[in-house]
C-alpha positions, 0 to 999 in steps of 0.5 A: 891547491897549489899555483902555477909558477907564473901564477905565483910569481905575479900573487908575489909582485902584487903582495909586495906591490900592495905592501909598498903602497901601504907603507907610503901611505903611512909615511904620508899620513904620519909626515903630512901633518907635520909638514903641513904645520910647518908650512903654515908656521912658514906663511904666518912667520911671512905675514908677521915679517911683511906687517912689522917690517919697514919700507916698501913692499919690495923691501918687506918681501926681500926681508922675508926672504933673506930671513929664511935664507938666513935662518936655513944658512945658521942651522944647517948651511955649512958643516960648523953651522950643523955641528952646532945644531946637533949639539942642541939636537942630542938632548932635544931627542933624549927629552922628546922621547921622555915625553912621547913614552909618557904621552903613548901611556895617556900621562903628559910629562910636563917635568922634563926640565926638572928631570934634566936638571936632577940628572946632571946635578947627579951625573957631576955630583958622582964626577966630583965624589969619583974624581981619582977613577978612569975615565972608562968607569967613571963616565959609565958611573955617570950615565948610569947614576943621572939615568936613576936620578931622572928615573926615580924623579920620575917614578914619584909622579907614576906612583902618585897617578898609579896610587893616588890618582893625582894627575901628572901635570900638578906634580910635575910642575911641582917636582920642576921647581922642586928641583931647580931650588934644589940644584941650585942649592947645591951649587952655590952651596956644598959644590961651589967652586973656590972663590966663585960664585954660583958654579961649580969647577969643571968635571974632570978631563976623564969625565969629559966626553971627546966631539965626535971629529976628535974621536974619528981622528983618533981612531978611523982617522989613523987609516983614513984621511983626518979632519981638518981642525976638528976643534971647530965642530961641537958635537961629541959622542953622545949623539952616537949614543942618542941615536942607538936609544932611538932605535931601542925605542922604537923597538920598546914600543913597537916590538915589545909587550910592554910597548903595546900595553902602554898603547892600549893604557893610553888609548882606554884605560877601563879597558886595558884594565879589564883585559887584565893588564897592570895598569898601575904597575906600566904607569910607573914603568912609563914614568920612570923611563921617561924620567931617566931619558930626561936625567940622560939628557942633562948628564950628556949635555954636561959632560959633552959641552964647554964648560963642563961645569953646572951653573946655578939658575940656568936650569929654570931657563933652559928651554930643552925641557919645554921644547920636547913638548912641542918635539914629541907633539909634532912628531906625533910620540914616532920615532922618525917623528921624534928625529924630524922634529928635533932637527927642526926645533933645534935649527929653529934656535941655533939659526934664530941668531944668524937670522938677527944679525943679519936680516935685521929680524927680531930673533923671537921669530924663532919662538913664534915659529914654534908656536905657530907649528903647535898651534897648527897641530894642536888646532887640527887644520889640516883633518879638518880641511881634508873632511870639508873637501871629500864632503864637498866632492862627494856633493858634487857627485851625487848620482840622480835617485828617482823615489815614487811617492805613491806608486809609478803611476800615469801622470804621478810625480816622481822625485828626482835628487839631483845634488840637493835638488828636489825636481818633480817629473811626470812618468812616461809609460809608451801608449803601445799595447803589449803584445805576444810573440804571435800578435795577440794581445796581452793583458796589461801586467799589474802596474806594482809588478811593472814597477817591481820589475822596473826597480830590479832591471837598475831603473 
């Protein structure tokens, strides 16, 4: 039956209503915990600084506090601060989603590092092979060549869980190593650069991708008012690129068959495989794709970053590959989630530095923020204390539940719970006899039917 225009409308404002509640309530429960680890992270970083810091309690607390103004002004306080921030972001991004596509699948990638450093090794061994090509095939070339590279490092691991069953934390780790003695081979071996030791030379110019001022003051800057010194600000292009991959990730994985397959693999692979799903085939897709976002990550770090060169041994102390474990856990394998974190950790390190100089503050409080936020989502504080309070406050309300013991007879006890409390009472029955509506008379009605009736008038 059709509705009234008015009843219609109000059934439209209530849907839309009710949709926007929904979707809040999923903001909240998606950032809540994030936040919540953030904000422990934040009290224990005081306490640690309160205890190791020197002189008085005024002067520890004024230490805290010019630790985190110092640390918020070197992250993101002024726009070269931010610039040098998102430089770390980029790549931060790239090797969090690498993780958080396996970890959807059930697969914990621990070989980013080992697929970042293959991608960029590639992405330069192509620039110095094509040097003589134009800039606008050769850094297609380039992004294309690490993203295999990334993808078929990957791959092994997929195939070996897929095929074999071997679990992708032994043969990433082993691939990592693998591929930084290899990386490092090469460049100090058939890529050195003359007459140095343990680098490469520099990509070419047409390799080397524009920051992101340069390239506006070259194309929108030409119509609207330029920046000013634009060398100043690091970023290049290749976070522009980093933020369309987020928006197809969040398509794949949310919009797409392949997206929902990976979901169910990693929640239940007996059933997933018994719903007929190619278990071992989406493995494989998962690791490759994660392998070639983690192979993107190095190529972009290389072409966009002074001084567009590869160095040997830094790629086994690079943290990006690391840090997008704890980037995909806290944003909780999301894409929002992934882009949050991100900026957090990257501030955390390009802010750490500005919190030494100034604050007088060991710069590893940096690192022991980040543990600490791990540590606060791998432990599950905030779940935990959400259950102890809904238990606590549905104790406190618990209604009064009277149970006969043996009928309600004169003089019989009842039970009365009252919060956990066993109460004992005697049952009151008035001493009135029971009369018709004439005044005569009536036989007293059988004391079980009288309880019955009791129970179903809600006494």
């Amino acid at each position: 039956m059709a509705l009234p225009p008015g009843r219609l409308g109000e059934s439209h404002a209530r849907s839309s209503t009710s949709k926007m509640l929904g979707w809040l309530y999923r903001v909240w429960i998606s950032l809540s915990r994030p936040l919540f680890a953030v904000a422990l992270a934040m009290v224990a970083g005081s306490i640690l600084i309160l205890i190791t810091a020197p002189g008085s309690l005024e002067d520890r607390l004024n230490t805290v506090v010019n630790a985190y103004q110092y640390l918020l002004q070197g992250s993101f306080g002024d726009p070269a601060s931010l610039s040098y921030t998102l430089v770390r972001v980029g790549p931060l991004i790239l090797a969090g989603l690498s993780v958080s596509i396996s970890y959807r699948a059930g697969l914990f990638n621990i070989g980013a590092a080992g697929q970042i450093a293959v991608g960029a090794m590639t992405a330069g061994i192509i620039a110095f092979a094509l040097s003589g090509l134009p800039g606008i095939i050769l850094v297609p070339l380039m992004i294309i060549g690490s993203m295999v590279a990334g993808g078929i490092w990957g791959g092994i691991v997929g195939l070996l869980k897929a095929w074999r069953g071997v679990h992708e934390v032994v043969t990433t780790i082993m691939l990592n190593w693998i591929a930084f003695y290899g990386t490092d081979y090469l460049i100090s071996g058939p890529f050195k650069a003359p007459q140095q030791s343990l680098q490469t030379p520099a990509i070419p110019a047409q390799a080397q991708l524009p920051a992101i001022t340069v390239f506006y003051n070259q194309t929108l800057g030409q119509f609207l008012p330029p920046i000013e010194n634009p060398e100043q600000y690091l970023t290049d292009v290749s976070l522009l690129i980093v933020l369309v991959i987020l928006v197809a990730y969040w398509f794949i994985t949310t919009r797409t068959a392949f997206g929902y397959e990976i979901r169910v693999i990693g929640n239940n692979p007996r059933a997933a495989k018994y719903a007929g799903i190619r278990t071992g085939r989406n493995l494989f897709l998962a690791m490759a794709m994660a392998g070639a976002l983690s192979g993107l990550a190095g190529a972009f770090h290389l072409m966009g970053q002074a001084p567009y060169q590869l160095l040997g041994s830094t790629f086994a102390i690079d943290p990006t590959g690391f840090d997008a474990l704890g980037v995909a856990l806290l944003g909780r394998t999301t894409t929002i989630g992934v882009l949050l974190s991100s900026l957090l950790f990257g501030g955390l390190r390009q802010g750490g530095t500005t919190m030494q100089l100034f604050a007088n503050v060991p710069g590893d409080l940096a690192y022991m923020l980040q543990a600490l936020v791990l540590f606060s989502i791998a432990s599950e504080f905030l779940p935990a204390i959400i259950r102890a309070l809904r238990s606590r406050s549905k104790r406190a309300v618990a209604p009064a539940i009277e149970v006969p013991l043996s009928g309600p007879i004169v003089g019989d006890p009842l039970i009365v719970v009252e919060n956990e409390t066993v109460i004992e009472r005697e049952l009151e029955v008035p001493a009135t006899a029971i009369t018709s509506s004439d005044n005569t008379p009536e036989e007293r009605p059988n004391v079980e039917e009288q309880s019955s009736e009791r129970i179903e008038e809600g006494h």
